[in-house]
Biotite code that builds the C-alpha atoms (Angstrom):
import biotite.structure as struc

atoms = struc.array([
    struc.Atom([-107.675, 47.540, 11.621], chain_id="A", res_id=1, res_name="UNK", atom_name="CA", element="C"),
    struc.Atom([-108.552, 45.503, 8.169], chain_id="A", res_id=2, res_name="UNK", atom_name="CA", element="C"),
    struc.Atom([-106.962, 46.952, 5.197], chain_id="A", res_id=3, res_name="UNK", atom_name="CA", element="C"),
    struc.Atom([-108.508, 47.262, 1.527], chain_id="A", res_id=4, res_name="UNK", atom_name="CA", element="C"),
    struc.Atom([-106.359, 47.928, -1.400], chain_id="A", res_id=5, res_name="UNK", atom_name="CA", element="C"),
    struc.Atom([-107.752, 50.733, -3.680], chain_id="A", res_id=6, res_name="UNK", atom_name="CA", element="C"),
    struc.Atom([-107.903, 48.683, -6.970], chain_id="A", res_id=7, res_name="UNK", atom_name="CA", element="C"),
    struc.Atom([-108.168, 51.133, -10.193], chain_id="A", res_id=8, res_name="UNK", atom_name="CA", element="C"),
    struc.Atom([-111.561, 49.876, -11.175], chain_id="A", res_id=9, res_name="UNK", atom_name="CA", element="C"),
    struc.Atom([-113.170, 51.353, -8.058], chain_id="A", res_id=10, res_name="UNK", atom_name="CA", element="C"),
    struc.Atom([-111.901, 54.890, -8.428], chain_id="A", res_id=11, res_name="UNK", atom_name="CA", element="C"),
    struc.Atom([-112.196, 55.050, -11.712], chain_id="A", res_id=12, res_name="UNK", atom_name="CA", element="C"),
    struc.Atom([-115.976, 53.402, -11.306], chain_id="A", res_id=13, res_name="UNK", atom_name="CA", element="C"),
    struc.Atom([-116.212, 56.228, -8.432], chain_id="A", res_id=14, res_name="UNK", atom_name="CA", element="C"),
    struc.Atom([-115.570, 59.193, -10.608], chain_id="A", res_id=15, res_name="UNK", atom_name="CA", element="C"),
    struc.Atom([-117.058, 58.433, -13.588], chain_id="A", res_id=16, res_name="UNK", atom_name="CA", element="C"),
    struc.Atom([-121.073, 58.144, -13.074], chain_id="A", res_id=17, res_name="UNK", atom_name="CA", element="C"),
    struc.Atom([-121.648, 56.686, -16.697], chain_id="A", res_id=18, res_name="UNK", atom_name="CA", element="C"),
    struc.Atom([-119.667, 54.205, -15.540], chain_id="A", res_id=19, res_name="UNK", atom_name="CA", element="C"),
    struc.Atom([-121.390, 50.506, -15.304], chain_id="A", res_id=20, res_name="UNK", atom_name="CA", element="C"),
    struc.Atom([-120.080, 49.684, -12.104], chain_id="A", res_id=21, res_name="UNK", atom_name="CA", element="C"),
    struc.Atom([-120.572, 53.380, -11.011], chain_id="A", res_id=22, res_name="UNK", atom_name="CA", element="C"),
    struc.Atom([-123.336, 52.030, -8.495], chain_id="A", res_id=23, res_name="UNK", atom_name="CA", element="C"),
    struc.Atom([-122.043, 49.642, -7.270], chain_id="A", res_id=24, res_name="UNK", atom_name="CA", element="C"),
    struc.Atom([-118.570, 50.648, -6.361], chain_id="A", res_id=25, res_name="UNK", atom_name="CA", element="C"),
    struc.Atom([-120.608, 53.994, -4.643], chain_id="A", res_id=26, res_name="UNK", atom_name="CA", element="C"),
    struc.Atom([-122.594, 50.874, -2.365], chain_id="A", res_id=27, res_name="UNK", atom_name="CA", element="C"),
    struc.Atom([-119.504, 48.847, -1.871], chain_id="A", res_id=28, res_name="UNK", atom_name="CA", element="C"),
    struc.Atom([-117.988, 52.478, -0.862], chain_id="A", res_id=29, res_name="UNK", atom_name="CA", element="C"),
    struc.Atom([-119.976, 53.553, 2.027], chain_id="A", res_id=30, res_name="UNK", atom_name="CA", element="C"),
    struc.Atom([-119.646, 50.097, 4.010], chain_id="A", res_id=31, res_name="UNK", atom_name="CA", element="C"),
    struc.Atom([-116.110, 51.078, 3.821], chain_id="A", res_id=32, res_name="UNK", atom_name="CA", element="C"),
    struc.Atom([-116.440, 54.176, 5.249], chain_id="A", res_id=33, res_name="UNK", atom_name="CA", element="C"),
    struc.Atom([-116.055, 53.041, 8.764], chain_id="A", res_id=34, res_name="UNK", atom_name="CA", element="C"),
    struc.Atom([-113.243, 53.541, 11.354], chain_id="A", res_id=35, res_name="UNK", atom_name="CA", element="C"),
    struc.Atom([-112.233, 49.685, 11.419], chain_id="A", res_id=36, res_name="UNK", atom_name="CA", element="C"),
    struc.Atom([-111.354, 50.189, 7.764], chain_id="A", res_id=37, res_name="UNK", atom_name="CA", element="C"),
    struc.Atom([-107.934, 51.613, 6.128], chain_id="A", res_id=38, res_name="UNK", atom_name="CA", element="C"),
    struc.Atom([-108.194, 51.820, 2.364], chain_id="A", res_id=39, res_name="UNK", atom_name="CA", element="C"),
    struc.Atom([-104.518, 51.749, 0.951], chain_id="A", res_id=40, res_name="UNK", atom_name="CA", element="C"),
    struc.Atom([-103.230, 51.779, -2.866], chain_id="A", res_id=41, res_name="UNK", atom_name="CA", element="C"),
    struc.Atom([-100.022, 51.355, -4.656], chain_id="A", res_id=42, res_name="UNK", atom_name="CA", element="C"),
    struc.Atom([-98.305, 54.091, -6.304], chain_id="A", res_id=43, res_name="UNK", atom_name="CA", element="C"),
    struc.Atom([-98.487, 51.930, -9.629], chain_id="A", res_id=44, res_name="UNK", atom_name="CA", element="C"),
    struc.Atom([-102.869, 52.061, -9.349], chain_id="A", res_id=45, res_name="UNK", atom_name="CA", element="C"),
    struc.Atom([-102.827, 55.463, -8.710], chain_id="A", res_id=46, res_name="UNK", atom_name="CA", element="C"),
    struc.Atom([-100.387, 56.061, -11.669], chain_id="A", res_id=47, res_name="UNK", atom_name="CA", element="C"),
    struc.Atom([-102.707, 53.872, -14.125], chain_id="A", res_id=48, res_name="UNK", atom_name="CA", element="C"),
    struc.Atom([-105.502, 56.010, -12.606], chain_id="A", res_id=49, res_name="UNK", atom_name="CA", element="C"),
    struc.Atom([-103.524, 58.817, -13.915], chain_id="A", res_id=50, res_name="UNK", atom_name="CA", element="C"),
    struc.Atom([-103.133, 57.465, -17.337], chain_id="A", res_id=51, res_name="UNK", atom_name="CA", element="C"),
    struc.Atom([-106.820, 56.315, -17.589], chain_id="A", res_id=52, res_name="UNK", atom_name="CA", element="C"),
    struc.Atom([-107.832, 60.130, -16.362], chain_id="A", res_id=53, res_name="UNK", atom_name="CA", element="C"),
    struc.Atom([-105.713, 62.366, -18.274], chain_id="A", res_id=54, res_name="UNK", atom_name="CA", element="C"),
    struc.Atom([-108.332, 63.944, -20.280], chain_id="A", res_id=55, res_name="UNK", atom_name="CA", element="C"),
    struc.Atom([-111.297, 63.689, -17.924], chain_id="A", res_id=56, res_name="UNK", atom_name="CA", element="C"),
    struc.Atom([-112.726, 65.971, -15.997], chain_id="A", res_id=57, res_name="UNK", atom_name="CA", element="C"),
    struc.Atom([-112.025, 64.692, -12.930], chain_id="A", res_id=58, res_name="UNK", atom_name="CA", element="C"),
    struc.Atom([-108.053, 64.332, -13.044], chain_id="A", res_id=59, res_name="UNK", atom_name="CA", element="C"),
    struc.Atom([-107.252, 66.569, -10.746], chain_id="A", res_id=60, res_name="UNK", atom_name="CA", element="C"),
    struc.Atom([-109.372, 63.912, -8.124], chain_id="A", res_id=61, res_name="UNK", atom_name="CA", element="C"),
    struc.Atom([-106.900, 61.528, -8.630], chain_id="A", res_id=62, res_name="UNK", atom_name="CA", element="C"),
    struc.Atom([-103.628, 63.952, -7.558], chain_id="A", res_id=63, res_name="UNK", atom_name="CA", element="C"),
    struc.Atom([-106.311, 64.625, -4.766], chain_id="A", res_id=64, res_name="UNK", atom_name="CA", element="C"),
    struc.Atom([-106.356, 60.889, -3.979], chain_id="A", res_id=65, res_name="UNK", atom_name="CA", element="C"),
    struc.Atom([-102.486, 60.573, -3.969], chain_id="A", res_id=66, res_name="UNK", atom_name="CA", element="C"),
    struc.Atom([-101.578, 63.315, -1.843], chain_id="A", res_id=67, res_name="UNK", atom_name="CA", element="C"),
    struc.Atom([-104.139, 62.160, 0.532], chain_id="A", res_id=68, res_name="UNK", atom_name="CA", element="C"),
    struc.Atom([-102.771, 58.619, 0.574], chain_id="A", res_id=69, res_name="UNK", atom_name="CA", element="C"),
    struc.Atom([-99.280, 59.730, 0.624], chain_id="A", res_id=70, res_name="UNK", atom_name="CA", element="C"),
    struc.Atom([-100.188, 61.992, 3.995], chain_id="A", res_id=71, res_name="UNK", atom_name="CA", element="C"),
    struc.Atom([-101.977, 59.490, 5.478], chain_id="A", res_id=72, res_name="UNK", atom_name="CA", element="C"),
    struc.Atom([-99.419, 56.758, 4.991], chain_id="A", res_id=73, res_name="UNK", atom_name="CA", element="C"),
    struc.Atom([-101.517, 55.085, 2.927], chain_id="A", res_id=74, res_name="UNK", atom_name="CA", element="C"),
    struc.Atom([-99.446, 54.982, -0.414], chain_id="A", res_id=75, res_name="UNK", atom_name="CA", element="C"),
    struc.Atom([-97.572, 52.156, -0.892], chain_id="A", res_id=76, res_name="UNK", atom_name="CA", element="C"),
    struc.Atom([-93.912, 52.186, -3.282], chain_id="A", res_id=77, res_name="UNK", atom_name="CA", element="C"),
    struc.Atom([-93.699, 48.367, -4.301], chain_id="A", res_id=78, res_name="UNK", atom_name="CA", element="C"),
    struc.Atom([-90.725, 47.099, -3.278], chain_id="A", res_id=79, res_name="UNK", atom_name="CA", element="C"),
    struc.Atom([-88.223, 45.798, -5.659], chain_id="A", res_id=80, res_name="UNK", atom_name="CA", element="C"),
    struc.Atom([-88.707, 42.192, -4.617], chain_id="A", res_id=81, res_name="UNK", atom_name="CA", element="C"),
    struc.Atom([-92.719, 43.115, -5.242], chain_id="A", res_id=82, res_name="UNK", atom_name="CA", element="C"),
    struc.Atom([-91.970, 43.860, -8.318], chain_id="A", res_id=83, res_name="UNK", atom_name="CA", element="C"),
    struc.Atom([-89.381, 41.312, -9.211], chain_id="A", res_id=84, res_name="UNK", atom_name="CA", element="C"),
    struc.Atom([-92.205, 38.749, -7.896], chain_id="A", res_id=85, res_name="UNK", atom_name="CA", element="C"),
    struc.Atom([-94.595, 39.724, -9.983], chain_id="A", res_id=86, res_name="UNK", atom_name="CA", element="C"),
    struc.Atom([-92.677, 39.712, -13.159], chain_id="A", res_id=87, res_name="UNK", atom_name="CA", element="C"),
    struc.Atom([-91.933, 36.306, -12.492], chain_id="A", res_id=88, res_name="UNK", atom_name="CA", element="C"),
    struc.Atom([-95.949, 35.423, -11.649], chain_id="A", res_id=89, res_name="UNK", atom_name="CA", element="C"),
    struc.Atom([-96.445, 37.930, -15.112], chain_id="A", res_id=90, res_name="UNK", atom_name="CA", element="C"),
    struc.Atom([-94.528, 35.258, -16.833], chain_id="A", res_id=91, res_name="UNK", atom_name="CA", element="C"),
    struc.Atom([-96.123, 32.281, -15.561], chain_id="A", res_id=92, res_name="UNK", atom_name="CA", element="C"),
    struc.Atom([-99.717, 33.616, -17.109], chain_id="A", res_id=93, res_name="UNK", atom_name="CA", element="C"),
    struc.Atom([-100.859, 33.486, -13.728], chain_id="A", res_id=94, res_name="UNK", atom_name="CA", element="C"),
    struc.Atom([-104.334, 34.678, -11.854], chain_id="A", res_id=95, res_name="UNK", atom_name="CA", element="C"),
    struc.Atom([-106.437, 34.185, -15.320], chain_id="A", res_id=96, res_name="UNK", atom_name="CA", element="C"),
    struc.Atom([-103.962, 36.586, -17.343], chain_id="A", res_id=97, res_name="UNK", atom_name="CA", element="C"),
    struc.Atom([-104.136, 39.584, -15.249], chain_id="A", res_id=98, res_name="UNK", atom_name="CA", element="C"),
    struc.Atom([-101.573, 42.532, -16.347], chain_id="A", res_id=99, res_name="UNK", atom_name="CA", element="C"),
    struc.Atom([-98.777, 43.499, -14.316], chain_id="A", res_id=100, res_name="UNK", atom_name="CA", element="C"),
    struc.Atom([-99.780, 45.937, -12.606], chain_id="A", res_id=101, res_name="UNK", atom_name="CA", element="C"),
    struc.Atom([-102.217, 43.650, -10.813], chain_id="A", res_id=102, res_name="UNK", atom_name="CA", element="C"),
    struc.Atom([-99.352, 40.921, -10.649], chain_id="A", res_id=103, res_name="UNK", atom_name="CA", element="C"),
    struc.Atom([-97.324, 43.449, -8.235], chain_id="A", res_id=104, res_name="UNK", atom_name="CA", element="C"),
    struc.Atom([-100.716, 44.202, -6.628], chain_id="A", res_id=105, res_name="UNK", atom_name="CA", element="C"),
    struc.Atom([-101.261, 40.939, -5.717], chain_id="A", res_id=106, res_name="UNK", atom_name="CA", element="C"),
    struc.Atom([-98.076, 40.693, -4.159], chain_id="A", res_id=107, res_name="UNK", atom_name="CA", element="C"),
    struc.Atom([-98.145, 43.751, -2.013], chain_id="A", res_id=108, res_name="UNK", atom_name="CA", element="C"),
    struc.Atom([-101.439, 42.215, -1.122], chain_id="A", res_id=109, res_name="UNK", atom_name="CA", element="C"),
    struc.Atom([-99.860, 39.212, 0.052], chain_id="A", res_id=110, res_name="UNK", atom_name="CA", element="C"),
    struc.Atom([-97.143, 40.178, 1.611], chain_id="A", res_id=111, res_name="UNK", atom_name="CA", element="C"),
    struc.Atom([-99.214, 42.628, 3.897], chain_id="A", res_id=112, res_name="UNK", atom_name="CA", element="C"),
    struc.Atom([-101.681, 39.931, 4.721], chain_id="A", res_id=113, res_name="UNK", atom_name="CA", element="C"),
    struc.Atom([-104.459, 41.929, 2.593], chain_id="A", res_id=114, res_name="UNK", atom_name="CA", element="C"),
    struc.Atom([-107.328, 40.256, 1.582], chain_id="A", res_id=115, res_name="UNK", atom_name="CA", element="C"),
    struc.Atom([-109.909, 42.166, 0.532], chain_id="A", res_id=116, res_name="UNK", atom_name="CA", element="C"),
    struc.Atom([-109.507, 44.764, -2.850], chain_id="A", res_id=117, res_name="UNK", atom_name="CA", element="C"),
    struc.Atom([-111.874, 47.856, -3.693], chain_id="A", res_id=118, res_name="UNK", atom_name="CA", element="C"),
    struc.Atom([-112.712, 46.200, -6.961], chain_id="A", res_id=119, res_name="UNK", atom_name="CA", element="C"),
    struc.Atom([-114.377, 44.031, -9.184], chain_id="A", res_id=120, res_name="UNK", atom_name="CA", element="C"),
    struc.Atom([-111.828, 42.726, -11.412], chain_id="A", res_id=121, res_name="UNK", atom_name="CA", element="C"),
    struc.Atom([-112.227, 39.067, -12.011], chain_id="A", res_id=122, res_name="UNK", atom_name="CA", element="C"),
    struc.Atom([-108.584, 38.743, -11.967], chain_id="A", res_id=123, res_name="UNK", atom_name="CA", element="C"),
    struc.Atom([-108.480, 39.175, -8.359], chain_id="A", res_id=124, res_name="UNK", atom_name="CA", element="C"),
    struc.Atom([-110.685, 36.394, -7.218], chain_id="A", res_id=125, res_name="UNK", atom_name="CA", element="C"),
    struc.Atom([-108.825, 34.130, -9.503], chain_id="A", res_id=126, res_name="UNK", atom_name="CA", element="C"),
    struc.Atom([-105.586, 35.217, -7.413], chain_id="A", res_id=127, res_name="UNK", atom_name="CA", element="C"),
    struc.Atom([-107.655, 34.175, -4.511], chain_id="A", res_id=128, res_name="UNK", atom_name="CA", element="C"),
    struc.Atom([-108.413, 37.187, -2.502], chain_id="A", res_id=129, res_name="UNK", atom_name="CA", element="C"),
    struc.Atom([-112.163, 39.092, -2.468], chain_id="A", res_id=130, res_name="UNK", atom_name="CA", element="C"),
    struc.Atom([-113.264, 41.453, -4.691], chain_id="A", res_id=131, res_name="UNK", atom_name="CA", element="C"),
    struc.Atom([-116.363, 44.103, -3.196], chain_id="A", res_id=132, res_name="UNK", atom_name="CA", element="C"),
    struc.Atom([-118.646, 44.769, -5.686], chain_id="A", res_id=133, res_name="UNK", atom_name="CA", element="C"),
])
């Protein structure tokens, strides 16, 4: 089974339909909506998408989203060394000046051999790995 970390952009994108990548995260969506597919996030993108949602109408969708994820084993808790990693990364101005959130993303990517994010943050492909609409 491939996995596909959740990225905030493509929830966020999801929910809000004046959003400008609204489209094209709902196509890049249903091609993931097959069995071969497990779409996983990291508590720290769900708790951005918390921030970012706080006074929209769909917040309650993301508390939806987590306690899904978190009963289907899908929520990931960074490790300490994840996060530790991507300070240091952080630091180094790497992938293009992405935040750090991303940073520990990208290292949760790579140490579960993910390669493919739910997104279509440029910061991403300049960390190498594929970004889906």
């Amino acid at each position: 089974m491939r996995s596909v970390l959740l990225d905030t952009v493509g929830p966020l994108a999801l929910w809000e339909d004046t959003d400008q990548w609204h489209a094209a995260a709902e196509l890049a969506m249903v091609a993931l909506n097959v069995p071969s597919i497990r779409l996983v996030t990291t508590l720290f993108i769900l708790l951005v998408c918390g921030n970012a949602a706080s006074r929209k109408p769909y917040r309650s969708d993301v508390d939806l989203l987590r306690r899904k994820m978190a009963a289907d084993d899908r929520l990931i808790v960074p490790l300490e060394s994840d996060v530790a990693q991507a300070w240091s990364d952080y630091g180094r101005e790497g992938a293009g000046g992405a935040g750090i959130v991303d940073h520990v993303s990208f290292t949760v990517m790579r140490r579960l051999g993910i390669t493919d994010a739910f997104t279509n943050d440029r910061h991403f492909k300049v960390a190498g790995f594929n970004t889906l609409f």
